[in-house]
C-alpha positions in Angstrom: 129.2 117.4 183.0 128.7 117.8 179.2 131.3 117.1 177.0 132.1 120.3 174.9 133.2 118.6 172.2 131.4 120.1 168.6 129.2 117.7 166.9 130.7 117.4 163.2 128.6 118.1 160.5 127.4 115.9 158.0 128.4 116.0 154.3 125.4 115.0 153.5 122.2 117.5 153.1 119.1 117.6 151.7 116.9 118.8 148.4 117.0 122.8 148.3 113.8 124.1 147.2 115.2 125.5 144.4 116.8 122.2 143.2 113.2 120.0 143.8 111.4 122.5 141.5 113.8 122.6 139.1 113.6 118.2 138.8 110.0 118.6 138.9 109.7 120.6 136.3 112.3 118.4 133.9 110.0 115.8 134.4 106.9 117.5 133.9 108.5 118.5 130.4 110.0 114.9 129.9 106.0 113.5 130.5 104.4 116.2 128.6 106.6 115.0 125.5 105.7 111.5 126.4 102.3 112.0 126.4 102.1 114.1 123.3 104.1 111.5 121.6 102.0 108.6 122.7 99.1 110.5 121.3 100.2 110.5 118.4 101.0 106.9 118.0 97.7 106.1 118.8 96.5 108.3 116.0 98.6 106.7 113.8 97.4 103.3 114.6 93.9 103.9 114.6 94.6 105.5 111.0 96.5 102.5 110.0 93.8 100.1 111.3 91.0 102.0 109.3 93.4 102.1 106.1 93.9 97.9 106.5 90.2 97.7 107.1 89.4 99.1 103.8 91.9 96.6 102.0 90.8 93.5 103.7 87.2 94.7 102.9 88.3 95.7 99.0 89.9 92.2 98.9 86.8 90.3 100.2 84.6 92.3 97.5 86.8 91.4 95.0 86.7 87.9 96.0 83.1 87.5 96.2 82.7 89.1 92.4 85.1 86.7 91.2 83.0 83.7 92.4 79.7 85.2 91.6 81.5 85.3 87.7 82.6 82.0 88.2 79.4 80.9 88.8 78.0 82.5 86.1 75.6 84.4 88.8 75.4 88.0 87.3 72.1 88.3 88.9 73.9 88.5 92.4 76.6 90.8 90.9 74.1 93.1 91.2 72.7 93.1 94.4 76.3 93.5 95.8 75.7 97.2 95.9 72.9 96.7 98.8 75.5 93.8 100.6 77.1 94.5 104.2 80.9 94.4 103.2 81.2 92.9 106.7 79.5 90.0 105.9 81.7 88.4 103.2 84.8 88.1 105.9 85.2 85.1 107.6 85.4 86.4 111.1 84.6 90.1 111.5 86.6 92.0 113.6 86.0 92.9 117.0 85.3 96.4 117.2 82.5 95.6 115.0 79.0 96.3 116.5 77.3 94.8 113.9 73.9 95.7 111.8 71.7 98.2 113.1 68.5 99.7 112.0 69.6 103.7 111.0 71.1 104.3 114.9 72.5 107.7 115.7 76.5 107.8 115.2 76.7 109.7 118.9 75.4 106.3 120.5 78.3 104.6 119.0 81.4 104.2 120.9 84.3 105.8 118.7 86.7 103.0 117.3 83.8 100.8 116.4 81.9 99.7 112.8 78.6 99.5 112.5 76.8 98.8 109.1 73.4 100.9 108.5 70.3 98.6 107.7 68.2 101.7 106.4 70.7 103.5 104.1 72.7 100.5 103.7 76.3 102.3 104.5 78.9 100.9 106.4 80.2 103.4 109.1 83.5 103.6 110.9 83.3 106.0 114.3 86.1 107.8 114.5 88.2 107.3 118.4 90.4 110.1 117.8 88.3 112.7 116.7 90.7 115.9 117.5 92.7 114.6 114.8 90.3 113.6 111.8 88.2 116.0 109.4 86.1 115.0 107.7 82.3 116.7 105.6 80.0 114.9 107.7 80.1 116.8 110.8 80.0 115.9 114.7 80.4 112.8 115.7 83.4 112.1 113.1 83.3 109.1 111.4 83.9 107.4 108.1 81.0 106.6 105.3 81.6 103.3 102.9 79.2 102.2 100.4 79.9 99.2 97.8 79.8 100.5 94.3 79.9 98.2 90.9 82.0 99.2 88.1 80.6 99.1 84.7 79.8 100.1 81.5 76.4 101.8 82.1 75.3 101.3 78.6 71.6 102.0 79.8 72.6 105.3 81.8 70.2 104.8 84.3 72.2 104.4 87.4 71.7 100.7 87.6 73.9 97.6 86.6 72.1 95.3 83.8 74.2 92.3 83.8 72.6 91.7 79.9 73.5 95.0 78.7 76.2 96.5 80.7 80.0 95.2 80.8 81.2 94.2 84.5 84.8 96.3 85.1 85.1 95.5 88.8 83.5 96.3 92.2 85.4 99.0 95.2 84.3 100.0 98.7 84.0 103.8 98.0 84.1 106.5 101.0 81.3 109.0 100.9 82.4 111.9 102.3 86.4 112.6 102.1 88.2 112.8 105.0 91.7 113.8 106.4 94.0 113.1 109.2 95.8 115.9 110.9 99.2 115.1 112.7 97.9 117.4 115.6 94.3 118.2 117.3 92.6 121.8 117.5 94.7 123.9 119.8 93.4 123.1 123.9 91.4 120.5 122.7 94.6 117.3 122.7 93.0 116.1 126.2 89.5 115.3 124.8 90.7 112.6 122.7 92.2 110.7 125.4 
């Protein structure tokens, strides 16, 4: 015969519905926050990369002038303007594609350089586009050319190294540009 004893129930039970949607949601807000923050220090970085870029490339210019001077070379002085600011560091870095004959920005992968054989720019495309403006349009990217600094006692647009007094040389950006601390609204995935 069956013992008629009652079975005991356990202390322990289960997840209610209630209480699994209410973890999965806390952690659906927790990893939205994540991701949005992470975002945003990737931003950050690539905007710090680009700003340490420019210095190292002001510095090399600066360097080069100074030994073009030294050497009493003015003639060279003035072909800096044409020069790939790429070329005068010792190692270039490696997001940089190299010199290409006038390609079309779209065909470069974003977080990459690339210096223009035909207009003689040096270009920067843009990774995280959702999050930098800029006046040249689609794809985003930033323009450098190498510009002398000088007297221009001839007013012609040219430096004469026998008429016009040497000031310095800079890595000027074309168009201006901006970086936003957030993308266009329902457009934060595309960047990722």
């Amino acid at each position: 015969m069956r013992d008629a004893t009652p079975v005991p129930h356990s202390s322990q039970r289960g997840f209610s519905l209630l209480e699994l949607t209410i973890v999965v949601g806390i952690i659906a807000v927790l990893f939205a926050v994540a991701l949005d923050r992470f975002l945003a220090l990737r931003v950050q970085a690539e905007r710090v990369s680009l700003m340490q870029m420019e210095g190292t490339l002001e510095s090399a210019l600066g360097i080069q002038l100074a030994a073009y001077i030294a050497r009493g070379d003015m003639a060279d002085v003035a072909r800096m303007r044409g020069m790939n600011p790429m070329d005068l560091l010792m190692q270039p870095p490696g997001n940089y594609v190299g010199a290409l004959d006038h390609p079309d920005p779209a065909s470069i992968k974003g977080g990459h350089w690339y210096f223009d054989t035909r207009t003689r720019i040096l270009v920067y495309r843009v990774r995280s586009s959702g999050y930098f403006h800029d006046a040249l349009g689609k794809p985003a990217r930033a323009e450098y050319r190498i510009q002398l600094l000088y007297s221009g006692a001839k007013k012609d647009g040219r430096y004469d190294p026998h008429r016009d007094e040497l000031y310095g040389v800079r890595l000027v950006n074309l168009a201006p540009y901006q970086w936003s601390n957030s993308p266009p609204r329902s457009a934060w995935f595309l960047n990722w």
